[in-house]
TORPA-4810 file (N, C-alpha, C, O; in nm, 3 decimals):
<nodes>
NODE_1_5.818_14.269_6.380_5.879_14.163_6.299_5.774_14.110_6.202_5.660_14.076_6.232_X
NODE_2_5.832_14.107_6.077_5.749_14.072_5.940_5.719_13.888_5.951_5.823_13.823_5.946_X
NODE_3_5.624_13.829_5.960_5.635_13.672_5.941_5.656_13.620_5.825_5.564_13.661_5.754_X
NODE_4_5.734_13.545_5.758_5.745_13.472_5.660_5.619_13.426_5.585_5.522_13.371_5.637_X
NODE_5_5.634_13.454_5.472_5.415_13.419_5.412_5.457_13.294_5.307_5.541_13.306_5.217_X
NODE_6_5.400_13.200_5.330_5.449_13.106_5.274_5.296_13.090_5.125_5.173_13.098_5.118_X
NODE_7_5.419_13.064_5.030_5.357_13.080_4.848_5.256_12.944_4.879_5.305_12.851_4.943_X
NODE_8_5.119_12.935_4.833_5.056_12.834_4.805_4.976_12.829_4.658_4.898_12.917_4.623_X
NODE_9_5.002_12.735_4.593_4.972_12.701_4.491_4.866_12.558_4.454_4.907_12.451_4.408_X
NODE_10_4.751_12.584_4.482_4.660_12.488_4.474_4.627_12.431_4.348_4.519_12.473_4.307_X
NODE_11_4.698_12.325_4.250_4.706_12.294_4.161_4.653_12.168_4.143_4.719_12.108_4.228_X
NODE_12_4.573_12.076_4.089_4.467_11.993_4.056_4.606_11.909_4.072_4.724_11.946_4.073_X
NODE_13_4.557_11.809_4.082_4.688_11.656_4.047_4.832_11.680_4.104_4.915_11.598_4.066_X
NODE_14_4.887_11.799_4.206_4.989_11.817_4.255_4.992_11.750_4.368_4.887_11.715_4.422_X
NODE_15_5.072_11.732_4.403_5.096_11.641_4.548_5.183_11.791_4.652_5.249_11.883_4.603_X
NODE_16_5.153_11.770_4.799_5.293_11.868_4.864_5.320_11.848_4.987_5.255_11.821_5.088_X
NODE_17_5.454_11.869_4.956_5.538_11.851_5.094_5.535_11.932_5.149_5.577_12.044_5.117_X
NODE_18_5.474_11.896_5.266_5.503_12.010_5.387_5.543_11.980_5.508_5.514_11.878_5.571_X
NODE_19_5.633_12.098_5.556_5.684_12.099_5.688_5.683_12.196_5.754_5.718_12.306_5.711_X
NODE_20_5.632_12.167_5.908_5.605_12.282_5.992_5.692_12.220_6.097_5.723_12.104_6.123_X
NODE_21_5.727_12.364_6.163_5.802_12.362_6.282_5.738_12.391_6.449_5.669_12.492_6.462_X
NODE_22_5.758_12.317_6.553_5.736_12.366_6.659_5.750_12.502_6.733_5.872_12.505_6.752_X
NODE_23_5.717_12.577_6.768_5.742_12.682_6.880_5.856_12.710_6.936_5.876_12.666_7.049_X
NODE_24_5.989_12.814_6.849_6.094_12.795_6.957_6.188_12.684_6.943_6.286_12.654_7.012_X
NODE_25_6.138_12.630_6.842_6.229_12.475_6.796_6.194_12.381_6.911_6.264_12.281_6.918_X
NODE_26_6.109_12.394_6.993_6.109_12.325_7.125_6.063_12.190_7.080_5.961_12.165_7.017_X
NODE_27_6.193_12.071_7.139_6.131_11.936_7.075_6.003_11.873_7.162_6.021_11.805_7.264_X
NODE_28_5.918_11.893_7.126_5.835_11.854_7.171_5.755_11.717_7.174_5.675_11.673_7.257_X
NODE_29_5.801_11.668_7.062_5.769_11.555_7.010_5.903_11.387_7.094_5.910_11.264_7.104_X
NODE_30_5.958_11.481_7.118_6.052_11.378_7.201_5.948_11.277_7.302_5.975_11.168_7.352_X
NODE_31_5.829_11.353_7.309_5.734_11.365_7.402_5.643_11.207_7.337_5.548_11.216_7.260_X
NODE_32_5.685_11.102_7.377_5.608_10.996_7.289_5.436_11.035_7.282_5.368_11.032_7.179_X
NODE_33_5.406_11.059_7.370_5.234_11.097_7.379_5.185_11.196_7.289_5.070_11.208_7.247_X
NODE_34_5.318_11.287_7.256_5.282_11.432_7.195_5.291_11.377_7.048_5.195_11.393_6.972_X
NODE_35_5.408_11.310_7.006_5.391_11.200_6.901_5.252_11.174_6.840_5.186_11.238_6.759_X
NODE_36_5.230_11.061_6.905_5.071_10.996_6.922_4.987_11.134_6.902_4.956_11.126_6.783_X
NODE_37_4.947_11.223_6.939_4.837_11.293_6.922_4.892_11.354_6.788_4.854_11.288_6.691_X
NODE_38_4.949_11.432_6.762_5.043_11.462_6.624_4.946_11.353_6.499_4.867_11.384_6.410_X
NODE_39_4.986_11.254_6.533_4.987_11.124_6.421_4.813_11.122_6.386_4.765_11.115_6.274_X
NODE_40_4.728_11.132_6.530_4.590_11.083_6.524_4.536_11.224_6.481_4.421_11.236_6.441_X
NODE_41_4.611_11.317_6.490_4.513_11.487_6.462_4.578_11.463_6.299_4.499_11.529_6.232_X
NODE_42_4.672_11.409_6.209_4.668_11.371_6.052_4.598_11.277_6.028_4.521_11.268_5.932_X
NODE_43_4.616_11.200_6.109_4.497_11.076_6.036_4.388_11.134_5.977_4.350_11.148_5.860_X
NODE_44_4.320_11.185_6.153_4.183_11.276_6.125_4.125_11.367_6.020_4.011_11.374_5.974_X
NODE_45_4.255_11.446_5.991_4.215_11.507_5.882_4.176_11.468_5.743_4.096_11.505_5.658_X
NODE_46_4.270_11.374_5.758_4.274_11.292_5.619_4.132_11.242_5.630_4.039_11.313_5.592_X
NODE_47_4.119_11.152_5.669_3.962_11.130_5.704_3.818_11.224_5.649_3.720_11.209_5.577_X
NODE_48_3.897_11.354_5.758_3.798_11.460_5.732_3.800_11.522_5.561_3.691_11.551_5.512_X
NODE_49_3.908_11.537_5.490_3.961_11.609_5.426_3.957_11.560_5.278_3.924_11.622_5.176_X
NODE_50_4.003_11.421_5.295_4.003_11.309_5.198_4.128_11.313_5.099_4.115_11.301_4.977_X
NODE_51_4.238_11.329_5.156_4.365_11.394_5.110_4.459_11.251_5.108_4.448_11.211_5.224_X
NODE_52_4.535_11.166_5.042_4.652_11.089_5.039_4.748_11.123_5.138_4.792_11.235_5.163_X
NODE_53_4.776_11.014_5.190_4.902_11.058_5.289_5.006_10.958_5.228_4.995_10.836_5.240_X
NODE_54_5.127_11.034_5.149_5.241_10.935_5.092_5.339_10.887_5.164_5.391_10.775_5.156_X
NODE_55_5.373_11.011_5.262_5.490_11.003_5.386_5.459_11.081_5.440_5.408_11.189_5.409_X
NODE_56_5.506_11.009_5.590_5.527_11.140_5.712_5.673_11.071_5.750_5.736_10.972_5.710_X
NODE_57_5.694_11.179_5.852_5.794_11.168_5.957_5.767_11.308_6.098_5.755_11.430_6.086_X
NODE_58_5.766_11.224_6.214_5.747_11.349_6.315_5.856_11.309_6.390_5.880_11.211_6.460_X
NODE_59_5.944_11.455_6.343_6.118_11.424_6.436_6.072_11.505_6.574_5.954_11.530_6.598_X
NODE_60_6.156_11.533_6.641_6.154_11.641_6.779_6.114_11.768_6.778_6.060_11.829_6.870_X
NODE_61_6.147_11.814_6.650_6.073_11.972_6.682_6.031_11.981_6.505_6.038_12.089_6.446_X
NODE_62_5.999_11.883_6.451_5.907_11.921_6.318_5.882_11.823_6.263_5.938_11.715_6.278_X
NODE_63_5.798_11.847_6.197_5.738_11.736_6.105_5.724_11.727_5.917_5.681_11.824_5.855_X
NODE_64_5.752_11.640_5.869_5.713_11.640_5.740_5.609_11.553_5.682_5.619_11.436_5.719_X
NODE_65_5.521_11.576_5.610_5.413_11.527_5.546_5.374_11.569_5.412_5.337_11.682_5.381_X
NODE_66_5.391_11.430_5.307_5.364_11.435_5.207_5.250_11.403_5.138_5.244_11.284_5.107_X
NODE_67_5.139_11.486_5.098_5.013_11.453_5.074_4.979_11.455_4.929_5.052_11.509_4.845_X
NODE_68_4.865_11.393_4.900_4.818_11.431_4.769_4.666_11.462_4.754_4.587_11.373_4.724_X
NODE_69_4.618_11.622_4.780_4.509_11.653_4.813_4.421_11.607_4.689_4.459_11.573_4.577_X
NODE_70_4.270_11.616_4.748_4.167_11.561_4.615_4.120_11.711_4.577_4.134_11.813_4.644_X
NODE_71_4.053_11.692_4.442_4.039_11.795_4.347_3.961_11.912_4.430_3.898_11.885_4.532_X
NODE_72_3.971_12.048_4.378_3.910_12.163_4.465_3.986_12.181_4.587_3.957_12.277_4.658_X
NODE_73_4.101_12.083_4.629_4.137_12.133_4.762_4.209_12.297_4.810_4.242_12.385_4.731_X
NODE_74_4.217_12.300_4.934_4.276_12.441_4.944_4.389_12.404_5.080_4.340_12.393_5.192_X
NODE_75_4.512_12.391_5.064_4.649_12.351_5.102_4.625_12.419_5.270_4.630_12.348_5.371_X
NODE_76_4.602_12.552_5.269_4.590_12.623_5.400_4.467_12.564_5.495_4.476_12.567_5.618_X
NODE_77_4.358_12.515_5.430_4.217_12.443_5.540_4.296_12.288_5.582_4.251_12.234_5.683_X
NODE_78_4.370_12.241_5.533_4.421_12.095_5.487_4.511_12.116_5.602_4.505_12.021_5.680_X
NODE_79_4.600_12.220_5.642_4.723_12.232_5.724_4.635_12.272_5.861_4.641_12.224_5.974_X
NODE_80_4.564_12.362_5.814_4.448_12.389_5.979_4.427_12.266_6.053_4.472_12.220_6.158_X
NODE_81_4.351_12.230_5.971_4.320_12.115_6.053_4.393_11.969_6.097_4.355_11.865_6.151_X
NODE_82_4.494_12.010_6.053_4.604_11.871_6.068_4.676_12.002_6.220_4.683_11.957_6.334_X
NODE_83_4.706_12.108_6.200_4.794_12.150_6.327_4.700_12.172_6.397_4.706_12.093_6.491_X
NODE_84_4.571_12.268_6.409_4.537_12.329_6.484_4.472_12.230_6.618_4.472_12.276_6.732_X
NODE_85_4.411_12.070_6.583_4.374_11.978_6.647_4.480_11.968_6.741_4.469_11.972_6.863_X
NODE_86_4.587_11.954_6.671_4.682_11.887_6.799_4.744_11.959_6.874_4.820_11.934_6.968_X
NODE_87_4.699_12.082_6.816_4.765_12.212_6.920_4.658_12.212_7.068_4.695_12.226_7.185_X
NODE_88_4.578_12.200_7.039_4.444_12.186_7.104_4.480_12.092_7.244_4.479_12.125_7.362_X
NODE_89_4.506_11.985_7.190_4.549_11.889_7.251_4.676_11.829_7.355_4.686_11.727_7.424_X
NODE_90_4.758_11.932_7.331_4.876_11.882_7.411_4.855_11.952_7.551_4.951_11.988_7.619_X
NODE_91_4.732_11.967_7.589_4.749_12.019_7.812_4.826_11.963_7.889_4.885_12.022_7.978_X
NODE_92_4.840_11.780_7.855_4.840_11.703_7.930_4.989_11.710_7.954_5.044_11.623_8.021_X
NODE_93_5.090_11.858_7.878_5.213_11.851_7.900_5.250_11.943_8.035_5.362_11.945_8.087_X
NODE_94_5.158_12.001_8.071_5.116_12.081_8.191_5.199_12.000_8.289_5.298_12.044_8.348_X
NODE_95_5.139_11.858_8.301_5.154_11.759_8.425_5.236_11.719_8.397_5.322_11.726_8.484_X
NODE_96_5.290_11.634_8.244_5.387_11.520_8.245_5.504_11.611_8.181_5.612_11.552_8.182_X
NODE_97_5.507_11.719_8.134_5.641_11.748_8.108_5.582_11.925_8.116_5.517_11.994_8.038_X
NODE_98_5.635_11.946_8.229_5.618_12.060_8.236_5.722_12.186_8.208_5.697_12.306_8.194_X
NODE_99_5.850_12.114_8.206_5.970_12.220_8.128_5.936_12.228_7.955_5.968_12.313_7.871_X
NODE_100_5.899_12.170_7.949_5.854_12.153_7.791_5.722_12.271_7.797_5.750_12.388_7.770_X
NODE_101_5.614_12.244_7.824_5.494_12.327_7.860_5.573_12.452_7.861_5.581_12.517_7.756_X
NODE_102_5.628_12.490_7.962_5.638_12.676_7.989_5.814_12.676_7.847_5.886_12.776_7.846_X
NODE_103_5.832_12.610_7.797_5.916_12.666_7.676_5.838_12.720_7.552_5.882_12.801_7.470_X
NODE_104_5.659_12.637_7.551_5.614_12.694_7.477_5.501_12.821_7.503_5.433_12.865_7.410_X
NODE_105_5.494_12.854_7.594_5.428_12.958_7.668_5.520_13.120_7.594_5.642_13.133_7.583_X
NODE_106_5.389_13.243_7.545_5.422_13.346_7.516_5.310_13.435_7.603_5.200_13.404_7.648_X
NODE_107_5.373_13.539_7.605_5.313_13.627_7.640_5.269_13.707_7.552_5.351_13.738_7.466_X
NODE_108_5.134_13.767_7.541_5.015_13.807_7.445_4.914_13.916_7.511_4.878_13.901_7.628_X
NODE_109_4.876_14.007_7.445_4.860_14.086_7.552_4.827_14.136_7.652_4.718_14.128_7.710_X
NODE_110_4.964_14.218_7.693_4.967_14.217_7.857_5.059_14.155_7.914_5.181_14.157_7.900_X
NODE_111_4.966_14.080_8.006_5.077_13.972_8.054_5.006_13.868_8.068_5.004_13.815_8.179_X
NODE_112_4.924_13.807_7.950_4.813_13.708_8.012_4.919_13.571_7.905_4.951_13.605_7.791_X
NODE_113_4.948_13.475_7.938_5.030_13.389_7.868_4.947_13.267_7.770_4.863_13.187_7.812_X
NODE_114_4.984_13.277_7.662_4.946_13.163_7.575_5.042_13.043_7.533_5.163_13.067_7.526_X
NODE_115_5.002_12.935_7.510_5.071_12.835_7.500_5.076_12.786_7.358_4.964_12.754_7.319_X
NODE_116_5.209_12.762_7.230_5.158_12.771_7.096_5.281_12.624_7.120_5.382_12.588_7.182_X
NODE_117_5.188_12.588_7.028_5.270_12.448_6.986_5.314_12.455_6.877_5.406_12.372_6.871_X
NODE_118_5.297_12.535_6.728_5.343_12.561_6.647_5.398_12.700_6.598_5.323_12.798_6.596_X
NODE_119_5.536_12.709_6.556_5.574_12.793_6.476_5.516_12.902_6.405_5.497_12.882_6.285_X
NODE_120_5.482_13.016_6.453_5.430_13.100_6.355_5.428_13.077_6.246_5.497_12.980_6.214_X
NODE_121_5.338_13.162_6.111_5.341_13.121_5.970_5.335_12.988_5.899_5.394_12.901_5.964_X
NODE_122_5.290_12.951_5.800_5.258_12.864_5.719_5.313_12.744_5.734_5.246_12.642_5.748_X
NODE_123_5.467_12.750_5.732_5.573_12.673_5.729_5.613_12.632_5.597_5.624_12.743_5.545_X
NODE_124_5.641_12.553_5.511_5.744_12.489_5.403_5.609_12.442_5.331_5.519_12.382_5.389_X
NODE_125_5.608_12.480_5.192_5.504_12.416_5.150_5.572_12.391_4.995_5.614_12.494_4.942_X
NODE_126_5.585_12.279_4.929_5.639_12.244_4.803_5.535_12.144_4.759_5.480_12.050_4.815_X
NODE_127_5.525_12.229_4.575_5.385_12.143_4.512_5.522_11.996_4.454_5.639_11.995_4.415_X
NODE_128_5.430_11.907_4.478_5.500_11.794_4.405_5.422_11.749_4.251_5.311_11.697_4.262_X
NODE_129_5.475_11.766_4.121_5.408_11.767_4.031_5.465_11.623_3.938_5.409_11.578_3.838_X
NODE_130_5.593_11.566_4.005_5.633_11.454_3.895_5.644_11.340_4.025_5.673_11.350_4.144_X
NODE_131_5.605_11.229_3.937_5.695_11.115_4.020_5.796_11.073_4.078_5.802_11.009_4.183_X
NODE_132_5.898_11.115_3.995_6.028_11.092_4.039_6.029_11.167_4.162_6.045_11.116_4.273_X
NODE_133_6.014_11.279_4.142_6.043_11.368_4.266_5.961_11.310_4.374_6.016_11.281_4.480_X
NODE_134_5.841_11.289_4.359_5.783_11.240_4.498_5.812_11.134_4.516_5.736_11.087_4.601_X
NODE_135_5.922_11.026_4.465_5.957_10.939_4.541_6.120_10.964_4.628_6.187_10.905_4.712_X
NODE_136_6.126_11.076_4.556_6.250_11.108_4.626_6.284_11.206_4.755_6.381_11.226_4.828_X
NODE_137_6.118_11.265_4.739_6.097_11.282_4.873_6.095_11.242_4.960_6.156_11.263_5.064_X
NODE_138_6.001_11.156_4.923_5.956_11.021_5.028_6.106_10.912_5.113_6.103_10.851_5.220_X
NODE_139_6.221_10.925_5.011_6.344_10.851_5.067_6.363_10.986_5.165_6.355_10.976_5.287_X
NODE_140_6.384_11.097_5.108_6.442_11.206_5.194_6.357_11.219_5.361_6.410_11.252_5.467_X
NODE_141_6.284_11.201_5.348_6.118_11.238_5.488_6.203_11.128_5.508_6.311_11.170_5.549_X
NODE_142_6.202_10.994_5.495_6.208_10.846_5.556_6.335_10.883_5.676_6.337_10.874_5.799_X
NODE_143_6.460_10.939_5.553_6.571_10.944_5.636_6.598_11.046_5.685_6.714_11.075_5.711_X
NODE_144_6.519_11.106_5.706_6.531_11.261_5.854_6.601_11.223_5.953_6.690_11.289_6.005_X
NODE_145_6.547_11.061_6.001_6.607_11.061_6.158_6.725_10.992_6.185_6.789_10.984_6.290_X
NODE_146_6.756_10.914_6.009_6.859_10.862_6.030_6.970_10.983_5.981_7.083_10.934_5.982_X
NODE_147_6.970_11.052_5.961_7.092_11.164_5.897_7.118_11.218_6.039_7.237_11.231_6.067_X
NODE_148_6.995_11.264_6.169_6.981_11.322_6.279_7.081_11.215_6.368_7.139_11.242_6.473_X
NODE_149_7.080_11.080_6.290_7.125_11.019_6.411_7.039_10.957_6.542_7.092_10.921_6.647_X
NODE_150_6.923_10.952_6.519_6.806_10.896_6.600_6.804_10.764_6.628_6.825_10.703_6.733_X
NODE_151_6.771_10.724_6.505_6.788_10.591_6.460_6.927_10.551_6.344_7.011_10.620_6.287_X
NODE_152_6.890_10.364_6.350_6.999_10.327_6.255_6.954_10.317_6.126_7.013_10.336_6.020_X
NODE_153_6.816_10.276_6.158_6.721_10.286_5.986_6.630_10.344_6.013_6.601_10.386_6.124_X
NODE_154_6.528_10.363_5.848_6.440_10.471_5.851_6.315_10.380_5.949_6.263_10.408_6.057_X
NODE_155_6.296_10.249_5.846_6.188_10.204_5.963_6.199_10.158_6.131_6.111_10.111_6.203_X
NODE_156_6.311_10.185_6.156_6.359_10.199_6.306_6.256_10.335_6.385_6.171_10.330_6.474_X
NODE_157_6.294_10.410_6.333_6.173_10.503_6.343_6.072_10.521_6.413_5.989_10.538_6.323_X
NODE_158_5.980_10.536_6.565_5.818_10.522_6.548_5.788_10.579_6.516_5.679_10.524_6.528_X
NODE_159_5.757_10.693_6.456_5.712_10.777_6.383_5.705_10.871_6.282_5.704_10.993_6.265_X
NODE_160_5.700_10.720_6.194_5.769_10.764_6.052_5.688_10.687_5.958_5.720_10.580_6.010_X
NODE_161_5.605_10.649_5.857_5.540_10.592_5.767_5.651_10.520_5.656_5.630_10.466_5.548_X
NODE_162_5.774_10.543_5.727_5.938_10.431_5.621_5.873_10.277_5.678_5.858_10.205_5.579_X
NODE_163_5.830_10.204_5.808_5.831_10.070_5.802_5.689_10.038_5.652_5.713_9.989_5.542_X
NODE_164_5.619_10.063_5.678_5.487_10.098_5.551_5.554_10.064_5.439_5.498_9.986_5.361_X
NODE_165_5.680_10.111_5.410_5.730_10.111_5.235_5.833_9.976_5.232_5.897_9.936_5.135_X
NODE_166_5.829_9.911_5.391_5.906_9.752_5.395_5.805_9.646_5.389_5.831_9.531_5.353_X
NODE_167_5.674_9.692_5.430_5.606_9.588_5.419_5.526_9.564_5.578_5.432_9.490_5.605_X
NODE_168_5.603_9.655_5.665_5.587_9.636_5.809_5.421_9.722_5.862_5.354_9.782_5.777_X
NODE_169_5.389_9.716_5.968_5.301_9.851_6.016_5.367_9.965_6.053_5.466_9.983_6.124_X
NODE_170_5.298_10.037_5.995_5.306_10.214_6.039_5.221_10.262_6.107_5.102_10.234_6.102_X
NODE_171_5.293_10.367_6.203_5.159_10.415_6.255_5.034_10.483_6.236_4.939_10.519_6.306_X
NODE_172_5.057_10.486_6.158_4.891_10.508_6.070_4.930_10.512_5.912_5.030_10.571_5.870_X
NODE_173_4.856_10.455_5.846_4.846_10.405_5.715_4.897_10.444_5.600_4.814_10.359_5.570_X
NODE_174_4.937_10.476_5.523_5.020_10.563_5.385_4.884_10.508_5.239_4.799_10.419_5.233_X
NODE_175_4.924_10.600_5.156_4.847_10.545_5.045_4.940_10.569_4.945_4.953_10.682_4.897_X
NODE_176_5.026_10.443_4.897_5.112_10.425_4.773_5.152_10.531_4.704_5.049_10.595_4.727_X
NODE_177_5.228_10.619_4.623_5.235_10.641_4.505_5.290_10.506_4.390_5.363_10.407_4.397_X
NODE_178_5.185_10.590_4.266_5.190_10.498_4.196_5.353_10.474_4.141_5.432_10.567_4.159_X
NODE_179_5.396_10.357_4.078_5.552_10.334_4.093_5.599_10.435_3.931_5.717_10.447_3.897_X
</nodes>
């Protein structure tokens, strides 16, 4: 089976949306803790990376994140290190949710089993080049969970950077687009 190769276009002053999927669609994130590490392995990067974070949202089995990398960046080191941390990180589903754990378990070769928290391939990557559009992303990411039916509003949400655009706390910080 061929994997999907996802187009990247590293363009100075572009902003992009991206979304990656869990393993198997497995919601994993239902997982409040798995949440939380998710949220602190983007922070981090950002940190590390020095990239804008405009919106997120982390639903049950994916996530969206709207960034606006700084000059020279490269979209694929930027996504490494935002998934590969928190892939790292989820053991602790071993103990506390262990039907979850062996949904993401593959076998690799042989029969020796690996555990992937993310989706093969790249995932969804869209350059954002106008304003308008990236604010209309940003409504679209907000209301993921209300279209899902999760919640009743976007900042209802925990884990979503929509209370941030009311004025409220988010769980970790957003940096404006300009209006």
């Amino acid at each position: 089976m061929r994997l999907k190769t996802r187009q990247v276009f590293n363009v100075p002053g572009h902003g992009h949306e991206l979304t990656f999927t869990t393993y198997r669609h497995v919601k994993v994130f239902n997982d409040h803790e798995c949440a939380w590490i998710f949220l602190a392995s983007l922070d981090r990067a950002r940190e590390l990376l020095g990239f804008q974070i405009l919106a997120y949202v982390v639903m049950p089995e994916h996530v969206h994140v709207l960034i606006l990398p700084p000059e020279g960046y490269d979209v694929s080191k930027i996504l490494h290190r935002i998934k590969q941390p928190s892939s790292m990180k989820m053991s602790h589903l071993r103990n506390s949710n262990p039907e979850i754990a062996d949904q993401l378990r593959v076998k690799v070769k042989g029969d020796r089993l690996e555990t992937r928290l993310w989706q093969q391939g790249g995932g969804y990557d869209r350059n954002v080049y106008n304003i308008k559009i990236a604010h209309s992303m940003i409504q679209y990411i907000h209301h993921n969970p209300v279209r899902r039916g999760l919640c009743q509003f976007a900042s209802g949400w925990p884990y979503s950077s929509a209370p941030a655009y009311e004025g409220l706390a988010a769980p970790i910080p957003v940096d404006f687009p300009p209006l």
